[in-house]
C-alpha positions in Angstrom: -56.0 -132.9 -32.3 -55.0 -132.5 -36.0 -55.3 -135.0 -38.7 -51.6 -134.8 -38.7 -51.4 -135.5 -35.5 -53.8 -138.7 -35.6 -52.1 -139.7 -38.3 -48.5 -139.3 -37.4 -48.8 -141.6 -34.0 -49.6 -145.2 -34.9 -46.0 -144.6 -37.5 -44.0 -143.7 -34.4 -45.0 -146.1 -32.3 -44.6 -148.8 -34.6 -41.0 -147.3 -35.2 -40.7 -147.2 -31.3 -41.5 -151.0 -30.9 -39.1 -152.4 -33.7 -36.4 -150.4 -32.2 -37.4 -151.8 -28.7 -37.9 -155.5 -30.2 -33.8 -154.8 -31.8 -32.6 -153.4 -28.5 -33.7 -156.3 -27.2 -32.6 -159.4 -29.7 -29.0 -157.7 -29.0 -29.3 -158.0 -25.1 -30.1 -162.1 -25.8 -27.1 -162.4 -28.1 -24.8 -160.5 -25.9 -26.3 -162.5 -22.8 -26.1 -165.6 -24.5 -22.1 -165.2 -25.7 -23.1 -164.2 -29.1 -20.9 -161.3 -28.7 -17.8 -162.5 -30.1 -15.7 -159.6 -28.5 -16.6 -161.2 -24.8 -15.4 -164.6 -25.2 -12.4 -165.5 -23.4 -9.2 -166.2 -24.2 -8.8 -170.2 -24.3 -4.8 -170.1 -24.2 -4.8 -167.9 -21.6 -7.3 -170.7 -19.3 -5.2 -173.2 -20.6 -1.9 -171.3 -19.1 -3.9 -170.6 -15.7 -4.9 -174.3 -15.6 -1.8 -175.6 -15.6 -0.6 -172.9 -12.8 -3.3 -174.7 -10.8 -1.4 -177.8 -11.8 1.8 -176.5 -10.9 0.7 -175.6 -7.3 -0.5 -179.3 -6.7 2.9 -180.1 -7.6 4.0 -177.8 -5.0 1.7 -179.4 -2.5 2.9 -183.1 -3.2 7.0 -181.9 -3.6 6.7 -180.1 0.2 4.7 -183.3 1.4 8.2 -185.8 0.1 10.4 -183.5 1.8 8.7 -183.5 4.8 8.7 -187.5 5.0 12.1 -187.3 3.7 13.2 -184.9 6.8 11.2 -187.2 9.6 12.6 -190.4 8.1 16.1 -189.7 7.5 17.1 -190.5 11.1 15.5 -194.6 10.7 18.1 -196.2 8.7 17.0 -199.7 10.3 20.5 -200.8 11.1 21.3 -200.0 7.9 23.5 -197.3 5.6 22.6 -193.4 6.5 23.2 -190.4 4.4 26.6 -190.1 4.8 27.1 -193.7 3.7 25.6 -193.4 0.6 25.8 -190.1 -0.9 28.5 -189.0 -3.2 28.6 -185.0 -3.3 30.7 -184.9 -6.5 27.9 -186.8 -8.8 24.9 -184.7 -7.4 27.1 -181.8 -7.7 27.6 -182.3 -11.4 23.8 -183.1 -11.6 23.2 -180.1 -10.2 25.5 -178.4 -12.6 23.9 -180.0 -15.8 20.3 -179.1 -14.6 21.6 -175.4 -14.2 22.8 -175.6 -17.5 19.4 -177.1 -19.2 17.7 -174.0 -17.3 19.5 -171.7 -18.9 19.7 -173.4 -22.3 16.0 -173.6 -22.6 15.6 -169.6 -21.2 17.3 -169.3 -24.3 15.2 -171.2 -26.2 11.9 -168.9 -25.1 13.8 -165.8 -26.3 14.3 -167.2 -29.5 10.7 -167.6 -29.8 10.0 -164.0 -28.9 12.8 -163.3 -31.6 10.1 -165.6 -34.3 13.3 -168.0 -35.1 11.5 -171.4 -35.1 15.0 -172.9 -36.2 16.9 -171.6 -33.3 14.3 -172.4 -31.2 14.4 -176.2 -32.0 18.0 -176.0 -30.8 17.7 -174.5 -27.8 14.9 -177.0 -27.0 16.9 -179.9 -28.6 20.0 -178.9 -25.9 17.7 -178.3 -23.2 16.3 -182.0 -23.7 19.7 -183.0 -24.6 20.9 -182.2 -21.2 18.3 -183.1 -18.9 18.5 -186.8 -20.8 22.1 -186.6 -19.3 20.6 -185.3 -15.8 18.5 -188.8 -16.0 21.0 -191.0 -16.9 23.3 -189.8 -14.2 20.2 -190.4 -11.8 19.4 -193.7 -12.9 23.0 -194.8 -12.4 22.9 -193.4 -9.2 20.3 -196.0 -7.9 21.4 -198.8 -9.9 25.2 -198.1 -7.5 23.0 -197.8 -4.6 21.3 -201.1 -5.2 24.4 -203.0 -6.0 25.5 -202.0 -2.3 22.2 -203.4 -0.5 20.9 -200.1 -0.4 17.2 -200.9 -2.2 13.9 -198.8 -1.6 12.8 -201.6 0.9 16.0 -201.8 3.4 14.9 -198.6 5.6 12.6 -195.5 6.1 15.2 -193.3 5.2 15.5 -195.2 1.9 11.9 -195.6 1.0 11.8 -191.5 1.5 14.9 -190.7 -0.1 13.5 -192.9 -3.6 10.3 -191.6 -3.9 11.2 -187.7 -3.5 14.4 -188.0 -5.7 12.7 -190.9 -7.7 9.6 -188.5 -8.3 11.9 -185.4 -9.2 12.9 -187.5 -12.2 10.2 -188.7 -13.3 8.8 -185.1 -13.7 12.2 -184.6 -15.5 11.2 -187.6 -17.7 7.8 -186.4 -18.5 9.6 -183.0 -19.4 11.5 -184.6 -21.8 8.9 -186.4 -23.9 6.9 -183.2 -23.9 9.6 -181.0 -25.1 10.2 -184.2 -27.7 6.7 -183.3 -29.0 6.1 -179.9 -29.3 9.8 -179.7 -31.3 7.9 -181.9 -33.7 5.0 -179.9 -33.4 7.1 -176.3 -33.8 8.9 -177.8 -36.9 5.5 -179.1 -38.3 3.3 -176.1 -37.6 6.2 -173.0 -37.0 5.3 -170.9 -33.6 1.8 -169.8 -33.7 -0.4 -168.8 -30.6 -0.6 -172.5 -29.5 3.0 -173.5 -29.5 4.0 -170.2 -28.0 2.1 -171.1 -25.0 3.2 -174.4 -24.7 6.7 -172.9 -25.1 5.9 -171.1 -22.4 4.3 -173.6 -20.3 6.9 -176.2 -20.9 9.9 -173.5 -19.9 7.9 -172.4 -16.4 7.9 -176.3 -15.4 11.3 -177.0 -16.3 12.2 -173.7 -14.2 9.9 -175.3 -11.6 12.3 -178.5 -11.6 15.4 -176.6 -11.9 14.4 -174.8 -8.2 12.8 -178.0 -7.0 16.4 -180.0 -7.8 18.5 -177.2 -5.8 16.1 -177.8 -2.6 16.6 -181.5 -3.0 20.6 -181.0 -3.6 20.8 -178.8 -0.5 18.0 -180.8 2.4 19.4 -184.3 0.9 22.6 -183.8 -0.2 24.5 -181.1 1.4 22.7 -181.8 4.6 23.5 -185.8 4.1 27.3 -185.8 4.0 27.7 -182.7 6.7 
């Protein structure tokens, strides 16, 4: 073995163990989430979790009606479907919530469009009208009550206040948090974190809109028939 040679082997393996000791330090970094490039997307966790929310919702919705279909028949003596519902009001109610649907589609497309003024309105319209939708509802009851009709007089009662009851205050939730994020959008403009609550906000009202038509048609249209 040369000089050369004896000389020329402690350099490369030196050179051979920092390059090891470097391949290494990356593998902890990248192990430990130091690669920025791996980290997940929080809005889009934030949009699965509340499609986790939304089947819950699902879950609890499917559970009323099914009360509301067993319980219909016990009226206790008392007033049955036919004796209480008026097919014009929910009709227009259903009409209005139609309307707010399509109103606040509207409003998402002028997000994609990046017109935060038009958005506002279409948002502003949508809340508009399903404050109308609530208003109807709430003097709904209070006619209901006026005739002895109360939560407490039968089954049938009791099931038909607590799905249509809970359908509202859904709606009423919807409203305060459409409320906030037009603040928000006119504070802040559309940015990643309002467009997904834009989003979100426009897949649950959707959610109500096709929750609404079951209730129109099972209590309802099956009611008065």
């Amino acid at each position: 073995m040369s000089s050369t040679d004896r000389i020329g082997q402690p350099g490369a393996a030196l050179q051979h163990n920092q390059q090891s000791h470097h391949n290494h330090h990356n593998h902890h970094n990248q192990h430990n989430g130091h690669d920025h490039s791996d980290h997940p997307d929080m809005e889009e966790i934030r949009a699965f979790g509340f499609w986790i929310y939304l089947m819950t919702d699902v879950m609890i919705f499917g559970t009323f009606f099914a009360a509301y279909v067993v319980l219909k028949g016990n009226t206790n003596g008392g007033p049955g479907p036919a004796d209480v519902f008026e097919l014009n009001g929910a009709l227009v109610s259903t009409l209005i919530l139609l309307l707010s649907s399509y109103t606040c589609g509207l409003a998402v497309l002028a997000m994609q469009r990046g017109s935060r003024r038009t958005l506002i309105r279409w948002l502003g319209l949508t809340a508009l009208l399903g404050a109308l939708f609530i208003g109807l509802e709430i003097n709904e009851f209070a006619e209901l009550a006026n005739e002895g009709a109360t939560m407490g007089r039968s089954a049938f009662l009791s099931a038909f206040y607590t799905l249509v009851g809970t359908h509202g205050l859904h709606v009423t939730v919807g409203l305060v948090w459409m409320a906030a994020l037009m603040l928000q959008l006119a504070r802040k403009g559309i940015t990643p974190v309002t467009r997904r609550k834009v989003q979100i906000i426009s897949l649950f009202w959707h959610f109500l809109d096709v929750v609404w038509i079951f209730v129109f048609t099972v209590v309802y249209l099956m009611g008065v028939s």
